[in-house]
C-alpha positions as CSV (number, residue, x, y, z in Angstrom):
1,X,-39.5,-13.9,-1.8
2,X,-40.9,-12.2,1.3
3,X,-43.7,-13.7,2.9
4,X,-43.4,-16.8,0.6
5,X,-43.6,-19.9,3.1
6,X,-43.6,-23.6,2.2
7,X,-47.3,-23.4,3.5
8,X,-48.0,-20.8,0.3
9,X,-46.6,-23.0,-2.0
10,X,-48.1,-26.6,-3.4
11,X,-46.2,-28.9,-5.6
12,X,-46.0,-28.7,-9.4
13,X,-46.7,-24.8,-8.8
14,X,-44.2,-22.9,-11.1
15,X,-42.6,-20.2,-9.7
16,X,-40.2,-19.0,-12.4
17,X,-39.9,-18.7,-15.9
18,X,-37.3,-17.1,-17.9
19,X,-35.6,-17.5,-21.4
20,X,-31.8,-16.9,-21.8
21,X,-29.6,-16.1,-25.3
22,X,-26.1,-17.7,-25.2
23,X,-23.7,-16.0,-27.8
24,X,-20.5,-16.8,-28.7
25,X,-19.6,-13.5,-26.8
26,X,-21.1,-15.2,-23.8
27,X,-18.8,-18.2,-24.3
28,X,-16.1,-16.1,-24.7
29,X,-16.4,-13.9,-21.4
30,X,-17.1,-17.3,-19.5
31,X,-14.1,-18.9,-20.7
32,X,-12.2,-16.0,-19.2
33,X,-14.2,-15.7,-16.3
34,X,-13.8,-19.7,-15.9
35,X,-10.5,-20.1,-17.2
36,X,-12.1,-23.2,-19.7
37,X,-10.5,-22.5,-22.9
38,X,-10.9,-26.1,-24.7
39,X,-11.1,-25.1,-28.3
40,X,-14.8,-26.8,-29.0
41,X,-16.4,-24.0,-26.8
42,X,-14.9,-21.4,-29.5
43,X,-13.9,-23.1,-32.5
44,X,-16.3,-25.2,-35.0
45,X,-13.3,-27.0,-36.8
46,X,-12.2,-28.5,-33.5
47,X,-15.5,-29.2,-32.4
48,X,-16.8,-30.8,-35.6
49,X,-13.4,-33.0,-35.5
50,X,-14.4,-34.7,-32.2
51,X,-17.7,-35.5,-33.7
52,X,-19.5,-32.4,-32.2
53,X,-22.0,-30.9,-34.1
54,X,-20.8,-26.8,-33.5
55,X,-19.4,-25.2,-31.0
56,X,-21.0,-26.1,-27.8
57,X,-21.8,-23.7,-24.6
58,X,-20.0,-24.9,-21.3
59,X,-21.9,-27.0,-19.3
60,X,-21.2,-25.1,-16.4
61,X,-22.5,-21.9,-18.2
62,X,-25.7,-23.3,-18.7
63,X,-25.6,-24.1,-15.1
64,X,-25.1,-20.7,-13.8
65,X,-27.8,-19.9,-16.5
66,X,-30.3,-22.1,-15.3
67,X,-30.3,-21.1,-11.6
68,X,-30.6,-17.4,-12.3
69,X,-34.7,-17.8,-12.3
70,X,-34.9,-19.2,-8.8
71,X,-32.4,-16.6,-7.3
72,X,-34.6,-14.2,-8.7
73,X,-37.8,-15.5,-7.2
74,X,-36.2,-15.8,-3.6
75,X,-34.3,-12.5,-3.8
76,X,-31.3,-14.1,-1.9
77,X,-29.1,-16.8,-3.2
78,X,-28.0,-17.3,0.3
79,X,-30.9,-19.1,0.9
80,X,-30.0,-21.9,-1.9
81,X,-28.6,-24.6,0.6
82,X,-28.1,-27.3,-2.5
83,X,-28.1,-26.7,-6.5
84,X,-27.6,-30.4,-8.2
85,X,-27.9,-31.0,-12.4
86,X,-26.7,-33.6,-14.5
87,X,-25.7,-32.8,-17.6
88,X,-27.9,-34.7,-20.4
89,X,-27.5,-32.8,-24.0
90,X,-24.8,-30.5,-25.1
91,X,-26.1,-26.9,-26.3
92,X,-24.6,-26.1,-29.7
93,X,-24.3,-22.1,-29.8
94,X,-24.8,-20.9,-33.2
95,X,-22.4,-18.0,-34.6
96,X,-24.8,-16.2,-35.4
97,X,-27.8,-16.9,-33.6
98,X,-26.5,-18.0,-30.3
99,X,-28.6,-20.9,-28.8
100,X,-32.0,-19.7,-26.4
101,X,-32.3,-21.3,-23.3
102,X,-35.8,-21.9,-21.8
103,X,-36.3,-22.2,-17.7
104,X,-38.8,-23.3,-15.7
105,X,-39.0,-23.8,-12.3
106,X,-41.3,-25.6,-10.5
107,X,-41.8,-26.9,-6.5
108,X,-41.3,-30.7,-6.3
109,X,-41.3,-31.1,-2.6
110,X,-42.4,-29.3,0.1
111,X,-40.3,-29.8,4.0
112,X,-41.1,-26.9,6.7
113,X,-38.0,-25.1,6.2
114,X,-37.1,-26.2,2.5
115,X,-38.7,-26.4,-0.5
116,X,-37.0,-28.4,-3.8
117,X,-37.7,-26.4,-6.8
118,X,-37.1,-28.7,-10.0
119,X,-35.5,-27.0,-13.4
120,X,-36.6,-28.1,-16.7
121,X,-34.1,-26.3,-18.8
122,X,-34.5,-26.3,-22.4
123,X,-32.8,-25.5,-25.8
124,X,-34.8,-26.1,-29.1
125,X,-37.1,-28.1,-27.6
126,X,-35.3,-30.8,-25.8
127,X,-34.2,-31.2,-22.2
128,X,-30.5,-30.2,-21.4
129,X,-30.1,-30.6,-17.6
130,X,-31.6,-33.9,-16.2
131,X,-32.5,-33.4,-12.6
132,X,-31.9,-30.3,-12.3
133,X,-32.7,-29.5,-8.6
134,X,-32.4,-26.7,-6.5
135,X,-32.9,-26.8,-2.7
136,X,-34.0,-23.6,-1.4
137,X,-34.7,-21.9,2.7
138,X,-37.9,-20.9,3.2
139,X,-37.5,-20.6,7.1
């Protein structure tokens, strides 16, 4: 992000893009990583009991995910001072197939030192994380 200043930026300018593949490998490291081992993130019988439709990726996972774009764009993720989602849809992960994320990042305000950049993350079409906002340094 060098040179980038909240002066060189306008609003609704997208400044990442990027596309993700959750496996159930992915699920599987994470759960280690994250100590979350509830059964509907790795077993369809358990998640299809509770009315789920599939397995499901953690919502924390797709988190993580979803950020990744705008630490690339600033080159630093020191310089994200506040990261916010809520969660709106659950992202079934095929066994096969995985589920594909879709990211893109976009400036939704502008301050001298700060810019937010707003996150429409995406699986098959429909929104997963409702205001997904990250607040970034630019100073």
């Amino acid at each position: 992000m060098t040179g980038v200043t909240a002066a060189s930026l306008e609003i609704g300018q997208v400044v990442a893009e990027a596309g993700f593949v959750l496996s159930r490998d992915s699920l599987v490291r994470y759960a280690g990583a994250s100590g979350d081992f509830n059964a509907i993130h790795y077993r369809d019988d358990i998640a299809k009991s509770v009315g789920l439709p599939g397995v499901l990726a953690h919502g924390m996972l797709t988190m993580g995910f979803a950020v990744q774009p705008v630490i690339d764009w600033i080159g630093d993720p020191g310089r994200i001072l506040d990261y916010q989602v809520r969660f709106t849809r659950p992202v079934p992960v095929d066994a096969a197939d995985g589920a594909r994320l879709a990211v893109v990042a976009k400036v939704g305000s502008l301050d001298v030192d700060t810019v937010r950049i707003d996150l429409t993350v995406t699986f098959d079409g429909t929104t997963v994380l409702g205001k997904a906002q990250v607040r970034v340094s630019v100073a």
